[in-house]
DSSP file (Angstrom, degrees, kcal/mol; ACC not computed):
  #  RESIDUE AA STRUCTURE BP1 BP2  ACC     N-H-->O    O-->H-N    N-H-->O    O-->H-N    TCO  KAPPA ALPHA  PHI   PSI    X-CA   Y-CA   Z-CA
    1    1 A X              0   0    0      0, 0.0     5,-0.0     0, 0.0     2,-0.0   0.000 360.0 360.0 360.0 116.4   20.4   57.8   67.6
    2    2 A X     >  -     0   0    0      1,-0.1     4,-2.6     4,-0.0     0, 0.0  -0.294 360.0-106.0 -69.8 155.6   24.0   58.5   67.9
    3    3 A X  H  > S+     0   0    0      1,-0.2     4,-3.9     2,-0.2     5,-0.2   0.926 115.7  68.0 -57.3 -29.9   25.5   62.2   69.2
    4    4 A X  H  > S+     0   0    0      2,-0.2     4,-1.4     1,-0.2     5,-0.5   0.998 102.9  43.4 -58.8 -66.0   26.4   63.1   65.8
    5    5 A X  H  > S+     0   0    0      1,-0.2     4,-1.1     2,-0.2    -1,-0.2   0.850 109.3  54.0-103.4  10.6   22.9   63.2   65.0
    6    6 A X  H  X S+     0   0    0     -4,-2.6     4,-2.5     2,-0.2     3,-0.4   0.953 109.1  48.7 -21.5 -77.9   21.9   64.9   67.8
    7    7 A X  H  X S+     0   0    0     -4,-3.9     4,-1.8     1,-0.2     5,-0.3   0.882 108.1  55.9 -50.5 -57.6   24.5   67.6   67.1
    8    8 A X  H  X S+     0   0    0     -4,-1.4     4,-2.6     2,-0.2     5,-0.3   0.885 110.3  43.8 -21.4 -59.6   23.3   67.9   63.4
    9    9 A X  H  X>S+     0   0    0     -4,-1.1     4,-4.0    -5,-0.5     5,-0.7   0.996 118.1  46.3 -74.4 -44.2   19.5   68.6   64.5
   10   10 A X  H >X5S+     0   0    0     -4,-2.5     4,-2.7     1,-0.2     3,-0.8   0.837 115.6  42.5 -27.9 -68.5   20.6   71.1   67.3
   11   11 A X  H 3X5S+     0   0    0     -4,-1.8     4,-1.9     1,-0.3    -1,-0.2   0.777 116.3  49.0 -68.0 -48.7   23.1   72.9   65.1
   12   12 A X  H 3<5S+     0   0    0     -4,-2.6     4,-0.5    -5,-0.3    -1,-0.3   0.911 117.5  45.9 -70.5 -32.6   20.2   72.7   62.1
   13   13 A X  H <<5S+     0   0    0     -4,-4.0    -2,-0.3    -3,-0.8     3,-0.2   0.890 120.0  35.1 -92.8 -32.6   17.4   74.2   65.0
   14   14 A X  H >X<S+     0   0    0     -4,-2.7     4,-2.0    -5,-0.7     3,-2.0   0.751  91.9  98.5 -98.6   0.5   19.6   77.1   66.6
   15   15 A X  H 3X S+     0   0    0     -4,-1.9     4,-3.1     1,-0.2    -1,-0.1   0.880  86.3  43.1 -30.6 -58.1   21.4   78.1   63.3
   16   16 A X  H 34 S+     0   0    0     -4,-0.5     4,-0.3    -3,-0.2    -1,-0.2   0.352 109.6  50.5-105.3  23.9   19.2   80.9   62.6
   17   17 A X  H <> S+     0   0    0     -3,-2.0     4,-1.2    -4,-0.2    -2,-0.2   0.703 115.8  46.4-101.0 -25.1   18.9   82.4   65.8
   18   18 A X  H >X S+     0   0    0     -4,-2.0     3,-5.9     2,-0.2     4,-1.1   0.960 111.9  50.5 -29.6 -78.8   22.6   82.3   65.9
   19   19 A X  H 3X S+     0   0    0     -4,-3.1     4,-1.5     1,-0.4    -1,-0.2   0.663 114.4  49.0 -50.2 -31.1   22.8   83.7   62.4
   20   20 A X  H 34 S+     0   0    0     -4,-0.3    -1,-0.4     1,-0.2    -2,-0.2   0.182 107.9  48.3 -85.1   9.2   20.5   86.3   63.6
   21   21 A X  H <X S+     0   0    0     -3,-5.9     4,-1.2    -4,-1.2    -2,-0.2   0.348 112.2  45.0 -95.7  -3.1   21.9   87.3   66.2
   22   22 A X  H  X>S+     0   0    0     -4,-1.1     4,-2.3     2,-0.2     5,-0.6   0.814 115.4  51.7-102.5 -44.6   25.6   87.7   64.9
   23   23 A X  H  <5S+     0   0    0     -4,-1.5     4,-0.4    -5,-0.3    -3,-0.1   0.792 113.8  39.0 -80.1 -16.7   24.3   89.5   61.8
   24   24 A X  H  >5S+     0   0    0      3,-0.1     4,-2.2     2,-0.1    -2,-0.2   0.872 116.3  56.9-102.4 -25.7   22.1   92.1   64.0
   25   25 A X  H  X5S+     0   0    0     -4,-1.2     4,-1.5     2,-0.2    -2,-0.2   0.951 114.2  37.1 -12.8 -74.5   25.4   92.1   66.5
   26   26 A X  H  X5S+     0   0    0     -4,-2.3     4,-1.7     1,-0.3     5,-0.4   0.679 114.2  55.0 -99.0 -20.9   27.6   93.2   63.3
   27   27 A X  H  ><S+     0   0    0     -5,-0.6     4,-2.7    -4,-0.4    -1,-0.3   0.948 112.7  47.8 -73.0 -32.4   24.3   95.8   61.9
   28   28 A X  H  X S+     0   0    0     -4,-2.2     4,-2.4     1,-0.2    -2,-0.2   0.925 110.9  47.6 -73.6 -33.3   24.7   97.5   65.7
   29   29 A X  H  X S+     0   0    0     -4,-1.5     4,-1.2     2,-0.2    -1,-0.2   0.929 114.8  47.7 -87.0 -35.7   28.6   97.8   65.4
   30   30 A X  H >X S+     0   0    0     -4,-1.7     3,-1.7     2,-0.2     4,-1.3   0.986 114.3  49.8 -12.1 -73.6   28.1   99.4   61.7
   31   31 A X  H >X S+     0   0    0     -4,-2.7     4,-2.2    -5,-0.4     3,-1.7   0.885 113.5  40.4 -45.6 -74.6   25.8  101.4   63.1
   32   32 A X  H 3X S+     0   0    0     -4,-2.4     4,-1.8     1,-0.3    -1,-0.3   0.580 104.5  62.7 -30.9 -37.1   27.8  102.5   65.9
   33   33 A X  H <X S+     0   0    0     -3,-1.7     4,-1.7    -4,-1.2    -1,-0.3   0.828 111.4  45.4 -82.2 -23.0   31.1  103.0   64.1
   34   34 A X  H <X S+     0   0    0     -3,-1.7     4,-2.8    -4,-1.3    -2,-0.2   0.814 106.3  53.6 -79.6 -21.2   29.3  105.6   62.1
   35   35 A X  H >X S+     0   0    0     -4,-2.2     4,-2.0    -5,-0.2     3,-0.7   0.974 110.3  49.2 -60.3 -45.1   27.8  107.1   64.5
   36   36 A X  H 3X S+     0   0    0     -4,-1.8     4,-2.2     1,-0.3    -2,-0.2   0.865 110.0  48.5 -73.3 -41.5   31.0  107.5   66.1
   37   37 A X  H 3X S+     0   0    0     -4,-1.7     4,-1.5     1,-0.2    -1,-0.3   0.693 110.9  54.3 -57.6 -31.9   32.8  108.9   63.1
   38   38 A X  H <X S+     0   0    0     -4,-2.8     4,-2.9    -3,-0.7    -1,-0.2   0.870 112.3  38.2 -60.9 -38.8   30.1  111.3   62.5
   39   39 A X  H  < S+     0   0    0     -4,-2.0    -2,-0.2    -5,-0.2    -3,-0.1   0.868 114.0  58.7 -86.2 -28.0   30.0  112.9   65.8
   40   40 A X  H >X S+     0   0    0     -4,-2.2     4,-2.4    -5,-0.4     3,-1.8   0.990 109.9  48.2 -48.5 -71.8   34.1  112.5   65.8
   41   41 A X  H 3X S+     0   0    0     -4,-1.5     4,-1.2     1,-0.3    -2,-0.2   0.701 111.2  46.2 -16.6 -70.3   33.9  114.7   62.6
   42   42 A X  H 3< S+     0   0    0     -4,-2.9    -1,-0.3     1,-0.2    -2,-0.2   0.043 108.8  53.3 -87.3  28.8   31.5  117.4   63.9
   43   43 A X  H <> S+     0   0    0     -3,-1.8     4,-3.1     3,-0.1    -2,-0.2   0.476 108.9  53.5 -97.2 -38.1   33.3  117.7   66.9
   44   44 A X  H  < S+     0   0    0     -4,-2.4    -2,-0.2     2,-0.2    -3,-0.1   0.929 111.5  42.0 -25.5 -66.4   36.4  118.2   64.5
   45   45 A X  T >X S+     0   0    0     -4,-1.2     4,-0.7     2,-0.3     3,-0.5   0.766 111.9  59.4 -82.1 -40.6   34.9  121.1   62.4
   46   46 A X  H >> S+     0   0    0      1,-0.3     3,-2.0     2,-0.2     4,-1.9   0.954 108.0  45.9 -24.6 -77.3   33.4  122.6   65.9
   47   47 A X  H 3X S+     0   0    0     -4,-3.1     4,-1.5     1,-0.4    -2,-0.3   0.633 114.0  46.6 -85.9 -14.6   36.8  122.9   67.1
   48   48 A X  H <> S+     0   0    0     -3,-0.5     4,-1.8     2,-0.2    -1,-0.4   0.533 114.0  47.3 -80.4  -2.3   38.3  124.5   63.8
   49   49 A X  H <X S+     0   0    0     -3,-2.0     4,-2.2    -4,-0.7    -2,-0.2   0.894 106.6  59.4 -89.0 -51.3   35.6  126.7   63.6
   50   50 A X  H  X S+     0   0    0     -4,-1.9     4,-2.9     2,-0.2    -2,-0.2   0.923 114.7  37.3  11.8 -86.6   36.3  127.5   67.4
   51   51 A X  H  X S+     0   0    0     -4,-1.5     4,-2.9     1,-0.2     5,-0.3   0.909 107.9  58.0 -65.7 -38.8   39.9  128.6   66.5
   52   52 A X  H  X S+     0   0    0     -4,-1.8     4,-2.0     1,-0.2    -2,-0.2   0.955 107.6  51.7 -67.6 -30.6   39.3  130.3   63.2
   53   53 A X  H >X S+     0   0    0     -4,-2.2     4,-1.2     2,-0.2     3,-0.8   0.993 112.2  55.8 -53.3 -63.6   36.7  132.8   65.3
   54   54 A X  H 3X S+     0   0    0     -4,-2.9     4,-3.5     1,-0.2    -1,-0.2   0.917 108.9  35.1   0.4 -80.9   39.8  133.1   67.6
   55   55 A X  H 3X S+     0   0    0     -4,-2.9     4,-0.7     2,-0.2    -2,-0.2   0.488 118.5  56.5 -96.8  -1.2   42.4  134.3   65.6
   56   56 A X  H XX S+     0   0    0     -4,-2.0     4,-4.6    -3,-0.8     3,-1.8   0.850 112.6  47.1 -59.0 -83.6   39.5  136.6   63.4
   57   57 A X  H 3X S+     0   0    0     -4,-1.2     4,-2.1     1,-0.3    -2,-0.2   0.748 110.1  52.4 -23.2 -77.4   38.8  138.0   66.8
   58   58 A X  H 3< S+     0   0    0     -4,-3.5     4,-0.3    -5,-0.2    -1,-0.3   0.751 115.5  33.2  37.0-102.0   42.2  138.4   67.2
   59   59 A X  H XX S+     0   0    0     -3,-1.8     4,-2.7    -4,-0.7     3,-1.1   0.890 109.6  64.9 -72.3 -43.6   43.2  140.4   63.9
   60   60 A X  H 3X S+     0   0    0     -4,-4.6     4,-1.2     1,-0.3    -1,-0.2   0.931 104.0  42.8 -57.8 -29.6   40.2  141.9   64.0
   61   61 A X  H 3X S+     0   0    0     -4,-2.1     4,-0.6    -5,-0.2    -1,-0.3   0.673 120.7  45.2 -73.9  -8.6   41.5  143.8   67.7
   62   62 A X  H <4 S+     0   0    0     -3,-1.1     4,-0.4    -4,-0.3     3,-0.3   0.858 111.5  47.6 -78.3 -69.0   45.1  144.5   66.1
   63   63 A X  H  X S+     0   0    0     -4,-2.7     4,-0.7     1,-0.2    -2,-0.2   0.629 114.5  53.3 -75.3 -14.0   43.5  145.7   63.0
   64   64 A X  H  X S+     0   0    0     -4,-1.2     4,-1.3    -5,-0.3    -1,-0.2   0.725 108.7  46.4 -74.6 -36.6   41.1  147.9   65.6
   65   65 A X  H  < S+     0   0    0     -4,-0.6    -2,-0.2    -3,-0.3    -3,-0.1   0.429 112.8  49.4-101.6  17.9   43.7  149.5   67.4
   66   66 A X  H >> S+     0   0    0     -4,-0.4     4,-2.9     3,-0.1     3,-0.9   0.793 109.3  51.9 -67.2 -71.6   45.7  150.4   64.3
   67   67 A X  H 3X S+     0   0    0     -4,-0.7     4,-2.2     2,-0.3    -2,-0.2   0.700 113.1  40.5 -26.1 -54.0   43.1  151.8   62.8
   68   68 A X  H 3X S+     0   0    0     -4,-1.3     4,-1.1     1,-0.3    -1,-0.3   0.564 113.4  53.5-113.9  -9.6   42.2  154.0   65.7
   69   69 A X  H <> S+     0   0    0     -3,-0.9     4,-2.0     2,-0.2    -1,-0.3   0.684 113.4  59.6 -74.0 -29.8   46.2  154.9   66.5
   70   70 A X  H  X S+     0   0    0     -4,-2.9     4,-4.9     1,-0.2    -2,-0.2   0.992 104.5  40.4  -0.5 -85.6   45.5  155.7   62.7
   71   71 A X  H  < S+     0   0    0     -4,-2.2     4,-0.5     1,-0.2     5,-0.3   0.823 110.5  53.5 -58.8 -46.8   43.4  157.7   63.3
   72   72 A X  H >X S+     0   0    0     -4,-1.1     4,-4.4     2,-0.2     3,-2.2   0.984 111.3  50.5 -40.7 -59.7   45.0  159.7   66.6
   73   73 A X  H ><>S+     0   0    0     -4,-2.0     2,-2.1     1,-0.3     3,-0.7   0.931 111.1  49.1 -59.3 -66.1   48.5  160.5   64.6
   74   74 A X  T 3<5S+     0   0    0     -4,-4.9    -1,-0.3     1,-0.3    -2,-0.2   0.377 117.3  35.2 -89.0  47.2   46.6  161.9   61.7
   75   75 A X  T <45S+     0   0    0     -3,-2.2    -1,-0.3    -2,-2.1    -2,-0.2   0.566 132.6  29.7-121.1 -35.9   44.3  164.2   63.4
   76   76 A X  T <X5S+     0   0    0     -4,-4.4     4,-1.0    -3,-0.7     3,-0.2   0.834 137.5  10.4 -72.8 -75.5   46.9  165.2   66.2
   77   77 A X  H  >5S+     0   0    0     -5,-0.4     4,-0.7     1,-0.2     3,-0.4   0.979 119.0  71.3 -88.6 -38.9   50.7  165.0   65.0
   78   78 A X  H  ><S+     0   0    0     -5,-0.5     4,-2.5     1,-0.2    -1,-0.2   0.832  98.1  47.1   3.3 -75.7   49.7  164.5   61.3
   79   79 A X  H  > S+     0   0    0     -6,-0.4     4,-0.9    -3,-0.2    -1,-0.2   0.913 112.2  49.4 -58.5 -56.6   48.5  168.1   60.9
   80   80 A X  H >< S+     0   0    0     -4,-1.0     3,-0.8    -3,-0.4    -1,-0.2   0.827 110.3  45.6 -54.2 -63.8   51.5  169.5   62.5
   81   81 A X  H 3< S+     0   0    0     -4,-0.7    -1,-0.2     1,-0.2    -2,-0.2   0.850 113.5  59.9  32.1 -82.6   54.2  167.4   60.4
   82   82 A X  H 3<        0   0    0     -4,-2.5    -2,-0.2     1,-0.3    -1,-0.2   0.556 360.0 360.0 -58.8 -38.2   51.6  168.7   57.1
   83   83 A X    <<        0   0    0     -4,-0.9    -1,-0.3    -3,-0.8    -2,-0.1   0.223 360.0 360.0-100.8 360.0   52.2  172.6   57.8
């Protein structure tokens, strides 16, 4: 028996753990790149949701201390101005 068909029966007896190990190799990096893109994703939308509660929060204290300087002028100097 020459190496050549040696190498032939090897190749023929580890082939499918090879093949089954490259193919559950390539199912874990699938796996993995989605995971990563998911968690990438809702980290995203976290941090734009993050800012728009920010700048709400924000307007909303601007649009409270209008409101309530509103309210000062026309119950104090309003009335006065009105008469």
């Amino acid at each position: 028996m020459d190496y050549y068909d040696l190498f032939i029966q090897e190749l023929v007896k580890y082939s499918p753990k090879f093949i089954g190990s490259a193919l559950l190799l390539g199912l874990g990096w699938v796996i993995g790149k989605r995971i990563t893109h998911y968690w990438n994703y809702r980290k995203s939308k976290q941090e734009l949701d993050l800012e728009a509660s920010k700048n709400f929060q924000s307007l909303y204290g601007e649009f409270f201390e209008i409101w309530k300087l509103w309210n000062y002028y026309s119950r104090d100097v309003g009335k006065e101005n009105t008469k």
